[in-house]
C-alpha positions as CSV (number, residue, x, y, z in Angstrom):
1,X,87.9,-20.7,40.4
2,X,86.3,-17.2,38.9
3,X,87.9,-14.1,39.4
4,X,84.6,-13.2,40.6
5,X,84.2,-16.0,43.1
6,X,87.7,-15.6,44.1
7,X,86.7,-11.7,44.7
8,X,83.7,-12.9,46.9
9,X,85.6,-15.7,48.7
10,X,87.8,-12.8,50.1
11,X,85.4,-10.3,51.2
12,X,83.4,-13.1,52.8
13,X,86.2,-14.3,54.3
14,X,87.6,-9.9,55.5
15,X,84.2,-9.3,56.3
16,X,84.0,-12.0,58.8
17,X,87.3,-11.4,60.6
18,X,86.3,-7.9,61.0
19,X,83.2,-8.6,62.7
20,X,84.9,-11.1,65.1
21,X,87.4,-8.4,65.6
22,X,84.9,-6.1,66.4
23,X,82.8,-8.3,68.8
24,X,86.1,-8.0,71.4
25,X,85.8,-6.2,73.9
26,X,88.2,-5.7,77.1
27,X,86.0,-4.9,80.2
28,X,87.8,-2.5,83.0
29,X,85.7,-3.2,86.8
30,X,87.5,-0.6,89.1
31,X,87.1,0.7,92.5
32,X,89.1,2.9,94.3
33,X,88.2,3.9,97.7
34,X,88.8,7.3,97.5
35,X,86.9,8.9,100.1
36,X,88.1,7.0,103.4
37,X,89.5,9.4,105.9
38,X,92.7,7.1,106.3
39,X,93.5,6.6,102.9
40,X,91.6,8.3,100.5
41,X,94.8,10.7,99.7
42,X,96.8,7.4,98.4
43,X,94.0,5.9,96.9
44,X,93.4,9.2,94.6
45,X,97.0,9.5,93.6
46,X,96.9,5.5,93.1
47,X,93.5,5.6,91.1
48,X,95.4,8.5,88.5
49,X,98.7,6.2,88.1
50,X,96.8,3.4,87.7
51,X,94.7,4.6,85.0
52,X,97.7,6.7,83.3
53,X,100.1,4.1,83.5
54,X,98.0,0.7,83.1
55,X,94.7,0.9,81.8
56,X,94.9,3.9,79.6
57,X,98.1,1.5,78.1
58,X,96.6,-1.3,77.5
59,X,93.4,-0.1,76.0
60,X,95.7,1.9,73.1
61,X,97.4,-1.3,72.3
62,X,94.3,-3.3,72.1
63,X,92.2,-0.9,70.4
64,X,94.4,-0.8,67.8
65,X,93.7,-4.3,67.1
66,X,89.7,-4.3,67.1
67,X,89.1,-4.2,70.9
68,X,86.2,-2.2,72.1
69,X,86.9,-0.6,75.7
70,X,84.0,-0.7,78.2
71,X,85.6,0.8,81.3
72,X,83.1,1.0,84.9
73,X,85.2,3.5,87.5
74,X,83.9,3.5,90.8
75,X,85.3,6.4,93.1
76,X,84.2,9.0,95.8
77,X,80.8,8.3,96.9
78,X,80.1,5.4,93.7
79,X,82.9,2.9,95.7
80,X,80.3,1.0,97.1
81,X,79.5,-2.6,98.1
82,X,75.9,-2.7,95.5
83,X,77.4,-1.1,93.1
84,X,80.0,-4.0,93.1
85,X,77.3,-6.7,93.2
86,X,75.1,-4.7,90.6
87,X,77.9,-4.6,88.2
88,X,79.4,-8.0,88.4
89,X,76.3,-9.6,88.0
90,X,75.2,-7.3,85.3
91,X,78.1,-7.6,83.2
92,X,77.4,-9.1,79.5
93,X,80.3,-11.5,78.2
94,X,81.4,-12.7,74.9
95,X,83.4,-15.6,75.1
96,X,86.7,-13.3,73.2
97,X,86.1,-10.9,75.8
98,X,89.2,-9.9,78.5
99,X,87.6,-9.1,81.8
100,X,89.7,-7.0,84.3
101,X,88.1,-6.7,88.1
102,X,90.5,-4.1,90.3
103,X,89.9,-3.2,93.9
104,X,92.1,-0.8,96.3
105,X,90.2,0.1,99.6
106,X,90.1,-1.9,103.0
107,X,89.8,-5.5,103.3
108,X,89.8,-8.5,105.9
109,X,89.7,-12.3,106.2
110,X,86.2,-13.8,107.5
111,X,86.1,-16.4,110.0
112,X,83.8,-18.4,107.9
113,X,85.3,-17.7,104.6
114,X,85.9,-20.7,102.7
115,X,89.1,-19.6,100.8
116,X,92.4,-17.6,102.2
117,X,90.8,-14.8,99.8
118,X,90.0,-11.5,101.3
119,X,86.5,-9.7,101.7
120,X,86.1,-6.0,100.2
121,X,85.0,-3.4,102.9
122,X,83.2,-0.7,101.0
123,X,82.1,2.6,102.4
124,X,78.9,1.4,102.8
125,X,79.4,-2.1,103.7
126,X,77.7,-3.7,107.0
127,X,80.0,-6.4,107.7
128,X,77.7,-8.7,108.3
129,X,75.3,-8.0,105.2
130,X,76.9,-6.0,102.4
131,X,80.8,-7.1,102.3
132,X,81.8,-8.7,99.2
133,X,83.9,-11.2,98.7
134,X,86.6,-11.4,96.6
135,X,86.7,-15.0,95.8
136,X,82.4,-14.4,95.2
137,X,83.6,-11.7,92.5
138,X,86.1,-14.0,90.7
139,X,83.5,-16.5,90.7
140,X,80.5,-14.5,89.1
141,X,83.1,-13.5,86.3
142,X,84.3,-16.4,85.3
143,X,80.9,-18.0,84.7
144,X,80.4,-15.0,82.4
145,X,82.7,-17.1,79.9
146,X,84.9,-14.5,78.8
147,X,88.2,-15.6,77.5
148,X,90.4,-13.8,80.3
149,X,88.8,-12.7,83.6
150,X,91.8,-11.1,86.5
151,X,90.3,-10.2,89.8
152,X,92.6,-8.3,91.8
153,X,92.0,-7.1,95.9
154,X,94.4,-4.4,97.2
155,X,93.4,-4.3,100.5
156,X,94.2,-6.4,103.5
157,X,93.4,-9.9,104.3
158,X,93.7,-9.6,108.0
159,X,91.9,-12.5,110.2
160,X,88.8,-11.3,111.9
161,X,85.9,-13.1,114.4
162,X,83.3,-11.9,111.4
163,X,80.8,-14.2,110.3
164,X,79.7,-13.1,106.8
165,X,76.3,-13.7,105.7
166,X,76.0,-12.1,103.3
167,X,73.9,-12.4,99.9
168,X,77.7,-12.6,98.3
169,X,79.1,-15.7,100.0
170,X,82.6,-17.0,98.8
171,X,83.3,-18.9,96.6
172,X,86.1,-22.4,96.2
173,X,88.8,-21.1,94.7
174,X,90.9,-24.4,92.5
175,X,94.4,-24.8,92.8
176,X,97.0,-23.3,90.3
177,X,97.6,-25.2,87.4
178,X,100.5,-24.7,85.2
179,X,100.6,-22.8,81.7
180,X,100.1,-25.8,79.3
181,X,102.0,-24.2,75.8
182,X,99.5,-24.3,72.8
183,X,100.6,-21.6,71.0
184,X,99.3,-22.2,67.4
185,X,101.6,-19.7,65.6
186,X,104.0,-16.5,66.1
187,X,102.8,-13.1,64.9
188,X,105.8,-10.5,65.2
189,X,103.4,-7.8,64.4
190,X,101.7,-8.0,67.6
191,X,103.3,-6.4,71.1
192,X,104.0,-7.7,74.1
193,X,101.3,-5.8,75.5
194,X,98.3,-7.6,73.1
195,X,100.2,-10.8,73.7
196,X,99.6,-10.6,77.1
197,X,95.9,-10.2,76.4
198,X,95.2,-12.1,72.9
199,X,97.1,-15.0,73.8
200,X,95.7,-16.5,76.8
201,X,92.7,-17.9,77.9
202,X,91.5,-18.8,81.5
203,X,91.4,-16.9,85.1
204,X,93.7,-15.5,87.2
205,X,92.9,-14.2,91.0
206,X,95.1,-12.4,93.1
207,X,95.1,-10.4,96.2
208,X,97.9,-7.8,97.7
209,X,98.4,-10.2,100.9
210,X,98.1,-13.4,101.8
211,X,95.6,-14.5,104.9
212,X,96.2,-13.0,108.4
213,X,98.1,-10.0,106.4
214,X,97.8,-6.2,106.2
215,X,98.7,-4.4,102.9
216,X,101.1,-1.8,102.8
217,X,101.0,1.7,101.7
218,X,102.4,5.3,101.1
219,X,104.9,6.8,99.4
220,X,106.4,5.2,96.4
221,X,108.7,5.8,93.1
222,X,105.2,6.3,91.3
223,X,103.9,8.9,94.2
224,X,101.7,8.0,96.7
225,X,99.4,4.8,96.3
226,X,99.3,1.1,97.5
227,X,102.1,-1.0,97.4
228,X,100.4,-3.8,94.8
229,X,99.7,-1.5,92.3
230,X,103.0,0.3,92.5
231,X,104.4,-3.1,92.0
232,X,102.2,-4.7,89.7
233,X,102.6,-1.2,87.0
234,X,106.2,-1.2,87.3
235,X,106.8,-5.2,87.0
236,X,104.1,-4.5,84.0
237,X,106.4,-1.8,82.7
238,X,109.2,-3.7,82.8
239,X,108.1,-7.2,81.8
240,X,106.2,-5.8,78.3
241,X,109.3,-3.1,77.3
242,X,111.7,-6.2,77.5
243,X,109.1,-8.3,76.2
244,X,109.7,-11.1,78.4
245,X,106.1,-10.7,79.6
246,X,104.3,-14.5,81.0
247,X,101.5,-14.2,83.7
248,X,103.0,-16.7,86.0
249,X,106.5,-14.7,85.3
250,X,104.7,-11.7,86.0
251,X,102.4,-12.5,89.2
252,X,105.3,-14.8,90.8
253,X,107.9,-11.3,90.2
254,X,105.2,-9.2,91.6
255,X,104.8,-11.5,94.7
256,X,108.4,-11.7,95.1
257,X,109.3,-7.7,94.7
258,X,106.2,-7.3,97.4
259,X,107.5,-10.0,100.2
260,X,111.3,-8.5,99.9
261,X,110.1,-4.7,100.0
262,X,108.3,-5.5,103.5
263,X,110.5,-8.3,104.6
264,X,107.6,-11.0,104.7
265,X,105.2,-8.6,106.5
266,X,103.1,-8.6,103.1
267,X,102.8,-11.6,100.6
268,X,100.6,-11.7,97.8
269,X,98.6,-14.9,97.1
270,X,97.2,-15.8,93.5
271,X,96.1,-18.7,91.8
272,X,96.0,-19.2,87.9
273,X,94.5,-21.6,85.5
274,X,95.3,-20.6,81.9
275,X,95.8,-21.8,78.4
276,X,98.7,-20.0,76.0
277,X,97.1,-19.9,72.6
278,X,97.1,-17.4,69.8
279,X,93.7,-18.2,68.3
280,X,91.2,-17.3,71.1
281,X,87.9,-20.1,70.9
């Protein structure tokens, strides 16, 4: 072959993997109830830790590897239940796009729900006609195709009388499935922190407590906040410096730190269905 051709062959071929580099972006979907009489002290402190110590994190890593960062903060008075349906529904999708959905304000479990999944109760939420549904949330993002979509409730999942109707309604949520291992080839280069990102594909869904639960609060080694998110940063901390980081790993450690710390009074329920693979489709 030509020098020349040779030459082109090679820019083609940089040209394109920049662009697909490029086209990545890692979508942040956060609300933080931070204006609720009971708890909107907590939920400021948690809102800065978890930004300082999570997101802020992860979107240095990534970025440094192509990823675009599109982050949508809801707080104060924008931690409401149509912003949340306007913003999940709204959301544009590539399919190498990371999606992450985080809530921290009250929650409860309708009587009509179809799933053990809690319901978000926003400040501006009438039970009966603006609540939103967690499980409703997950399902909107995952038919946006990305290649990794996390929905995460913080707030209780308490049993209550409520009927929802609602222009959200929940959503079947499929049973765990094991991590099948495809993992095409090792790159050293990368950290455990893009790893955790880059090399899975699929859904994960997981809320502070199981059905019938409250979810615990106050003071913690991170300052005040919820007790997930305390949990879930520092397991995240931990997990990514020792580079022993897996999702089911991760979510079953975070599950079990939780039930010990409030001996059983608090248990979080997931589900996963992922695919370990270097070379996102």
């Amino acid at each position: 072959m030509p020098m020349s051709s040779r030459r082109l062959l090679f820019t083609t071929f940089f040209t394109f993997v920049t662009l697909a580099l490029s086209a990545q972006t890692i979508h942040w979907i956060t609300f933080f109830d931070t204006e609720d009489a009971i708890v909107r002290e907590m939920d400021r402190s948690g809102r800065q830790v978890f930004y300082s110590r999570l997101v802020n994190v992860i979107n240095s890593d990534l970025s440094m590897i192509g990823y675009k960062i599109n982050v949508n903060d809801f707080y104060d008075n924008r931690c409401t239940a149509s912003n949340c349906v306007k913003v999940v529904k709204e959301l544009q999708c590539t399919p190498l796009d990371i999606v992450v959905f985080y809530y921290v304000g009250h929650g409860f479990h309708a009587a009509n729900d179809v799933t053990d999944y809690p319901t978000m109760l926003f400040m501006d939420s009438v039970i009966t006609e603006k609540a939103v549904p967690l499980s409703w949330v997950h399902h909107e993002l995952k038919n946006k195709s990305a290649q990794l979509v996390i929905t995460v409730c913080g707030g209780s999942n308490v049993d209550t009388q409520t009927q929802l109707v609602t222009q959200t309604a929940s959503a079947p949520i499929p049973t765990t499935k094991q991590i099948t291992n495809k993992l095409m080839y090792q790159n050293s280069e990368l950290s455990a922190i893009q790893k955790a990102f880059m090399c899975y594909k699929g859904s994960i869904i997981l809320s502070a407590a199981s059905r019938g639960q409250g979810a615990y609060g106050g003071s913690t080694p991170l300052g005040p906040m919820d007790m997930l998110s305390a949990v879930l940063i520092t397991c995240f901390d931990d997990m990514t410096y020792e580079k022993q980081f897996t999702w089911d790993g991760f979510l079953n450690e975070i599950s079990s730190v939780v039930k010990e710390t409030t001996d059983g009074k608090q248990v979080p329920l997931f589900n996963y269905e992922l695919t370990e693979t270097l070379n996102p489709e």
